[in-house]
N, C-alpha and C positions, 0 to 999 in steps of 0.2 A: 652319741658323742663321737663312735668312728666318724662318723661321714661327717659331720660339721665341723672337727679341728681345723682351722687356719679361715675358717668363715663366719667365726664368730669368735667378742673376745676369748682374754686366758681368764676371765674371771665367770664365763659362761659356766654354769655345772648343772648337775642332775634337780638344782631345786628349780630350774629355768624352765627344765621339761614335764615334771610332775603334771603343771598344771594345765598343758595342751592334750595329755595323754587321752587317748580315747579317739581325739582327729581324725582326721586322715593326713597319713602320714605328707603331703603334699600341703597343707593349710600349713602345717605345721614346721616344715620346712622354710617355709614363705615367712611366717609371723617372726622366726628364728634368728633369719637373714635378712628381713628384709628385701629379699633377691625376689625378681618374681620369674626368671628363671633355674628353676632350682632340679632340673633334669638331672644332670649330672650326679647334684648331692641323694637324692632318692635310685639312683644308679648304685651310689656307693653304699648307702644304706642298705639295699635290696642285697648286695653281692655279699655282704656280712653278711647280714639278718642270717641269709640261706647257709652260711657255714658254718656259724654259731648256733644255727637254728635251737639244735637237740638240746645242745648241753645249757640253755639259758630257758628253757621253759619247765614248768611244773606247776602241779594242783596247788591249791592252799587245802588246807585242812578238811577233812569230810566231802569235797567237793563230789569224786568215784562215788562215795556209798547215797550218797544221799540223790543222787542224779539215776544211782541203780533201784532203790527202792522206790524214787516217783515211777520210773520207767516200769518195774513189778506191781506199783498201784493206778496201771493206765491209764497217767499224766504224759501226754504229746509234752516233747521239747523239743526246744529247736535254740539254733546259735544265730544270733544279731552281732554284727563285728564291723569293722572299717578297716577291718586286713583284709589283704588279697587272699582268695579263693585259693591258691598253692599254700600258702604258712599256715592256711586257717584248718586244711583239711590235714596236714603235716600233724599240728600239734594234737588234733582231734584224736587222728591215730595215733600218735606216739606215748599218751596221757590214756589212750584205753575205752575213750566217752566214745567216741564220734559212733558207734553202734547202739544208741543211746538217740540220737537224732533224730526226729521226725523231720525236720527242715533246717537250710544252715543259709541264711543269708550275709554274703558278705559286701565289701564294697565293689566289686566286680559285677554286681549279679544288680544293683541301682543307678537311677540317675542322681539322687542326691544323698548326699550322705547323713548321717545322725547328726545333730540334732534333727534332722528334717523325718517327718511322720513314715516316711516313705521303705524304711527298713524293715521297721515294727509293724505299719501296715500289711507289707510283704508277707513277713513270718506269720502276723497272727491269720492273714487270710489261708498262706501252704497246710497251717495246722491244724483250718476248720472251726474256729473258733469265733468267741465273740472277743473284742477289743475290753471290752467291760470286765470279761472273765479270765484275761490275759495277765499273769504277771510278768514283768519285764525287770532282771535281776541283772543291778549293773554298779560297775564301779567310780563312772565321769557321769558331771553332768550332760552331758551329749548323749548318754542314755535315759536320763531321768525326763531328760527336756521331750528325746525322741518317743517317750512310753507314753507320757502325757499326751500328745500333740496326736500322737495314732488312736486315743483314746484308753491303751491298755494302763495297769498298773503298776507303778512303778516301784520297784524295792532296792533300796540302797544296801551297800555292802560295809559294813564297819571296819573293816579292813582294806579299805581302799587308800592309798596312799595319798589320795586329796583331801583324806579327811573328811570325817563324818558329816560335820556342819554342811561342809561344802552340798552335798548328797538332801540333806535335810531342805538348805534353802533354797535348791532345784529345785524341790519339788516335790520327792521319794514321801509315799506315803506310810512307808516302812522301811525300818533299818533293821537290817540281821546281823546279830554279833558273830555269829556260827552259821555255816552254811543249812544246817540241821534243822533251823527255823526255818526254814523252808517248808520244811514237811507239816509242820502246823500252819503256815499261814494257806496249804493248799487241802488241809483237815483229812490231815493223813497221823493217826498217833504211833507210836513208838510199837506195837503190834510188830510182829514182824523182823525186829531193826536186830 
């Protein structure tokens, strides 16, 4: 909302953006403004984002434990995003996970971005794996669409701000109400926890 005041109406608001979330922040600026020069507003955006960075990010619930116990049940993770490689490794470290990582692709590191198989394919090849045995745990369809398309599994998040449906009729061949479902859907039991 910083960076697009005075470029979009006064009646624009946060339910205008909900439903791009996931983009790249450039698609997104574009479908927003209609501008198809939109340098400047991704200028303005970036120079927030980076001073706000800290104090606007945090886990959701279980997120640490349940990423530490895959990690102690040698479960390869790895991060798929369409942030830039600086905020993506920022938050990684700042939240605690990013030692936790096997692979972290972001939009820096492809030529197309999510929805396109090319993300997912990335990771699930860095992590050694098969696409078939991959789950891919996300909150837009732009992850649902990208899991599918590279072959991997797709798991939708019930707490995603677009709404569960939305995740469902991408695609997600699983919803998790708790991140904790996790740990069963990759036949890991409470052992341990």
């Amino acid at each position: 909302m910083h960076a697009l005041i005075g470029h979009v109406p006064a009646s624009f608001g946060r339910e205008h953006i909900i439903p791009s979330m996931g983009e790249p922040l450039s698609v997104q600026m574009k479908h927003f403004t209609g501008r198809e020069d939109i340098a400047t507003l991704v200028g303005a955006y970036r120079e927030y984002n980076l001073l706000k960075h800290d104090e606007m990010v945090s886990l959701f619930p279980g997120v640490k434990e349940t990423i530490e116990q895959l990690h102690r049940q040698g479960i390869r993770l790895g991060v798929v995003t369409t942030k830039m490689r600086e905020t993506t490794l920022r938050a990684l470290k700042l939240l605690e996970i990013y030692s936790y990582m096997d692979t972290i692709v972001t939009l820096d590191d492809v030529d197309n971005a999510k929805p396109h198989p090319e993300p997912v394919a990335k990771a699930v090849a860095a992590l050694g794996t098969e696409a078939s045995e991959t789950l891919m745990v996300g909150d837009s369809s732009v992850d649902i669409v990208s899991a599918l398309r590279a072959g991997a599994v797709p798991v939708g998040v019930a707490w995603s701000l677009k709404g569960e449906e939305l995740l469902r009729s991408s695609g997600a061949s699983y919803i998790i109400k708790e991140m904790e479902e996790l740990l069963t859907l990759c036949g890991i039991g409470n052992e341990g926890a």
